[in-house]
C-alpha positions as a printed Julia matrix, in Angstrom:
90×3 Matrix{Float64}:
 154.4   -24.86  25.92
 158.26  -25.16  25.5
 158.88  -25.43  22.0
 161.16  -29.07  22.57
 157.95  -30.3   23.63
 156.05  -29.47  20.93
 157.61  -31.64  18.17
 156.81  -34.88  20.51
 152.93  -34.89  19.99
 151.45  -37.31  17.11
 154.88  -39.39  16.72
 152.74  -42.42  18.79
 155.08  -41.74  21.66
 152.09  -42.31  24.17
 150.87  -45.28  21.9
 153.94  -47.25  22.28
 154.44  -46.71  25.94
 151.37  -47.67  26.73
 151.54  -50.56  24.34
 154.79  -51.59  26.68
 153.13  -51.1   29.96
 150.14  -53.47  28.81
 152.23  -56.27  27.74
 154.54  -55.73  31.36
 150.66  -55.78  32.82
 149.52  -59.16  31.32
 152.88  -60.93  30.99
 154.69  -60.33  34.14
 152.38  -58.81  36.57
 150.22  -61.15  35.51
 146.8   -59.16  36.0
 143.66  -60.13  34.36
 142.35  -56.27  33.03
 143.67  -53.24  33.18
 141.76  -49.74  33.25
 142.3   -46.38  31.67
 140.62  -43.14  32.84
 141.03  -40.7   30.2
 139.42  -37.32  30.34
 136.63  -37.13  27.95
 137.42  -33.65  26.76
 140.95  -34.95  25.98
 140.57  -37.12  22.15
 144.28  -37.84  21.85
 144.15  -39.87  25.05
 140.68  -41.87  24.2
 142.38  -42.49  20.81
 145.76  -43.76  22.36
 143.06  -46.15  24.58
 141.4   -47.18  21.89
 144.37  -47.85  19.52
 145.3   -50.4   22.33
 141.83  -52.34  21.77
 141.19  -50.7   25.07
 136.59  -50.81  25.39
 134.28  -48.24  26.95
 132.51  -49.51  30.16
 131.05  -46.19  31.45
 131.56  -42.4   31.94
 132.08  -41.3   35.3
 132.19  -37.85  36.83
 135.39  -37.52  39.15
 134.73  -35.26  41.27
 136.06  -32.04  42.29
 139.88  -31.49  43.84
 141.34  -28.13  45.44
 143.19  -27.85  42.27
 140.48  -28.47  39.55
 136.24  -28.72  38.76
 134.48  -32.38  38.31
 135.58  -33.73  35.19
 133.97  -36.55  32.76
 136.18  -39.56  32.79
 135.95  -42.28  29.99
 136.87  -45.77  32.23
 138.32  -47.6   29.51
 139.32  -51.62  29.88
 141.37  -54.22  28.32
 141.29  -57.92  29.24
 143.79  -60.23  29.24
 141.83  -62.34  26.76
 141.54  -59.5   24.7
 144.97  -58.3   24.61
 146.01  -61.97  23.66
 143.52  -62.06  20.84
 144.26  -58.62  19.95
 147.7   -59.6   19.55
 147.25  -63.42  17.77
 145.72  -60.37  15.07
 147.97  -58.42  14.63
């Protein structure tokens, strides 16, 4: 990995994004859940899911591309009503 990458991992870059996108999600897009798909063998992104309140609802198996095996996906949701809450919280 480039090395000016490096020093951008664990800052809560990702956490802070995706805090962002939510809140664009529920306030002006106005949609009632949204879903994340993490890899299961990658932690940093289940944590970054569930650091946003985000719940498990299943493991899937995606399945295999030209480019890549099946992999186990974590499908990860948020509700509306449980962003709100989330944020009356905090």
């Amino acid at each position: 990995m480039p090395a000016p990458l490096v020093h951008r991992f664990a800052h809560g870059y990702a956490t802070e994004a995706a805090t962002a996108a939510l809140e664009q999600a529920f306030t002006t897009l106005g949609q009632a859940e949204v879903i994340s798909q993490p890899q299961v063998d990658n932690p940093p992104s289940v944590r970054v899911a569930e650091r946003l309140g985000m719940q498990l609802r299943r493991t899937i198996t995606a399945p295999a591309t030209a480019k890549r095996g099946p992999v186990e996906v974590a499908v990860m949701s948020i509700t509306c009503g449980e962003w709100e809450a989330r944020a009356a919280r905090h």
